[in-house]
C-alpha positions, 0 to 999 in steps of 0.5 A, spaced: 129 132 172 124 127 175 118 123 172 114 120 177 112 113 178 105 114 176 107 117 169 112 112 168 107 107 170 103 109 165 107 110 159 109 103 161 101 101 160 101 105 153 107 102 150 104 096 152 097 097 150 098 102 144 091 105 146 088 109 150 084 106 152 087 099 153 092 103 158 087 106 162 083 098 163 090 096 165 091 101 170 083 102 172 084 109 171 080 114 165 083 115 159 083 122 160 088 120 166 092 116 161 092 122 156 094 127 162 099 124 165 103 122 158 102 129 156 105 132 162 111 127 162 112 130 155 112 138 158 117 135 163 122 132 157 120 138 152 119 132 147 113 128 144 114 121 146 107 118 142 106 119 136 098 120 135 096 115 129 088 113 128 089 106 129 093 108 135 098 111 139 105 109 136 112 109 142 118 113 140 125 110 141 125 115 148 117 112 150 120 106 149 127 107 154 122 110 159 117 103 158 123 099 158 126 103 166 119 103 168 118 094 167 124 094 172 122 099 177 114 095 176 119 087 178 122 090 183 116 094 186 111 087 185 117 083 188 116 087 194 110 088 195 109 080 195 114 080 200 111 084 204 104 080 203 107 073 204 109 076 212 101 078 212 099 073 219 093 077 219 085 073 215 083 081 213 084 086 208 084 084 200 085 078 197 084 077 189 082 070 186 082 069 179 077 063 176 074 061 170 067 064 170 063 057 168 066 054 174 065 059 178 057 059 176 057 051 177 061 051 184 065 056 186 059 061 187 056 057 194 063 055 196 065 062 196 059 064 199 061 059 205 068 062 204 067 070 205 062 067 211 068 064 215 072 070 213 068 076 215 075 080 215 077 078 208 075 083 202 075 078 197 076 080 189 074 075 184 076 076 177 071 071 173 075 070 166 079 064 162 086 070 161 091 067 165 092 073 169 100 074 171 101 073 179 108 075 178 105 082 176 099 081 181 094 081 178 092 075 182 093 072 189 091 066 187 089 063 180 084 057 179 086 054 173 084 049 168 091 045 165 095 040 164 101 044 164 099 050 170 106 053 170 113 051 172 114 058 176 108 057 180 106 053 187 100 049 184 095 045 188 092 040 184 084 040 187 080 035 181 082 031 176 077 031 170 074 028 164 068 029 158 063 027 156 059 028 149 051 030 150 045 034 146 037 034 148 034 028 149 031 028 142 037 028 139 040 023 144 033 019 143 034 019 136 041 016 137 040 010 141 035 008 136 039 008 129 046 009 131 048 009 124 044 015 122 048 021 121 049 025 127 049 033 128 054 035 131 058 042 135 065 042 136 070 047 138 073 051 134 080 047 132 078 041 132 076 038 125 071 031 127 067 030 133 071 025 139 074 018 136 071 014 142 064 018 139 065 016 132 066 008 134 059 008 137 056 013 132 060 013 125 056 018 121 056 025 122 054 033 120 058 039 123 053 043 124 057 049 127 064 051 130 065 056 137 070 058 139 068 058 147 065 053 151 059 058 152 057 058 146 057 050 145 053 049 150 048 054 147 048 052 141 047 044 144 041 047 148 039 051 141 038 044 138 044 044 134 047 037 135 052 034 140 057 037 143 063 034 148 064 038 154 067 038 161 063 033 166 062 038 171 059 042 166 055 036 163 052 034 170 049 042 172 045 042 165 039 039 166 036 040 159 041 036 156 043 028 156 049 025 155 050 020 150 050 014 152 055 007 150 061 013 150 066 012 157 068 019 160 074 022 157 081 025 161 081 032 160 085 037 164 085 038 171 083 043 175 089 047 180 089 053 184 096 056 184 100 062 188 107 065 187 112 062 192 113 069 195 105 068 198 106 061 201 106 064 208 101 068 207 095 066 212 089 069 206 093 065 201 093 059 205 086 060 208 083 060 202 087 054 199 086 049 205 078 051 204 078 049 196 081 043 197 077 040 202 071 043 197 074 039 191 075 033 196 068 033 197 066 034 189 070 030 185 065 025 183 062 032 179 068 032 175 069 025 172 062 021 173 057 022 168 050 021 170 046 015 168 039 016 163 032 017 167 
């Protein structure tokens, strides 16, 4: 009795994900496929290992055991393939970078443009999100990450320290700075109960207007006219409807880093494109901590 590695890849993927559909995401295949491969796995064992449930698929203990076989076959797999990856010498073939997708539409688009010209061999995958993907797992080569803490089994390389600064259209802005007393709309991220206390000291009285719970929907809601909000410098300056507030000192936030899994450090892609971000960064570190004087 045999299952291939396909089928237990993919009882693997819907133990994890409960659904069909989060299965197929997972392995970039159709959920037709996913249900095909589970069905044949359970022809092959003479057993049901799901249990259909509308809100789902429900693991048996004998889907669970394959799963937790199929989790130690996927380490061992990845760490070979790693291995393999970080002997590469060669600037070609595949390379996966994961960034945040404000970023990338701020700086990393042209850079990466700039990138993909030097390297014409390279194939380069860029998956745009704020999900810290797993690089053990490779879902990523490299990750671009905002943190303060980006993770103690990764190879990091700090590339920009940041800081905020706190803006709205410039009418807000104006009716600010001519009655500082008066009270203050206000966007904030959701989590947070009162506007930045720096903000406060200048501009006591406010109102929060709204709550998001992204920081594409705050500079939104900013550009809407909903009030102030505090967000990233770099974000700040590459937004010219909006103003910052003025008398408020820029605030530390998060750095930026790039991060890789140690088995990669050889790898003559992974290094490439870490030598060409930090001299990036290098050159636009003023982006993400100087906020830009009023006109």
């Amino acid at each position: 009795m045999q299952i291939n590695w396909d089928d237990m890849r993919t009882i693997l993927a819907l133990v994890r994900a409960g659904t069909l559909a989060g299965a197929a995401d997972a392995l970039s295949v159709s959920y037709t496929t996913v249900a095909r491969r589970v069905q044949r796995a359970e022809e092959m064992l003479g057993r049901p290992l799901f249990e259909r449930r509308p809100e789902g698929y429900f693991a048996s203990p004998e889907a669970e055991e394959l799963a937790r076989a199929a989790a130690r076959m996927e380490v061992q797999e990845q760490a070979a393939l790693r291995h393999l990856s970080g002997r590469d010498q060669g600037l070609s073939g595949p390379l996966t970078l994961t960034a945040p997708q404000l970023l990338i539409q701020t700086h990393l688009a042209p850079f990466l443009a700039g990138f993909c010209r030097d390297n014409p061999e390279i194939e380069l995958t860029v998956r745009a999100t704020n999900d810290v993907l797993d690089l053990t797992r490779r879902e990523a080569d490299l990750a671009i990450r905002i943190s303060k803490s980006p993770g103690d089994n990764l190879v990091g390389l700090h590339l920009a320290d940041q800081k905020t600064t706190c803006v709205a259209l410039p009418e807000i802005v104006a009716g600010a700075i001519s009655d500082p007393s008066a009270t203050l709309d206000w966007v904030i991220y959701t989590g947070h109960s009162t506007p930045p206390k720096s903000a406060l000291a200048l501009y006591p009285n406010y109102r929060i207007r709204a709550r998001f719970d992204d920081m594409t929907s705050l500079i939104a809601a900013a550009k809407a006219g909903l009030g102030v909000t505090r967000m990233p410098v770099y974000l700040g300056r590459n937004d010219p409807e909006l103003q910052p507030l003025p008398g408020l000192e820029p605030q530390d936030y998060a750095p930026i880093w790039v991060l890789s899994h140690q088995d990669l450090l050889q790898s003559a892609k992974v290094r490439a494109l870490k030598v060409a971000l930090k001299q990036f960064f290098r050159t636009r570190r003023d982006d993400f901590t100087q906020i830009q004087s009023l006109p």
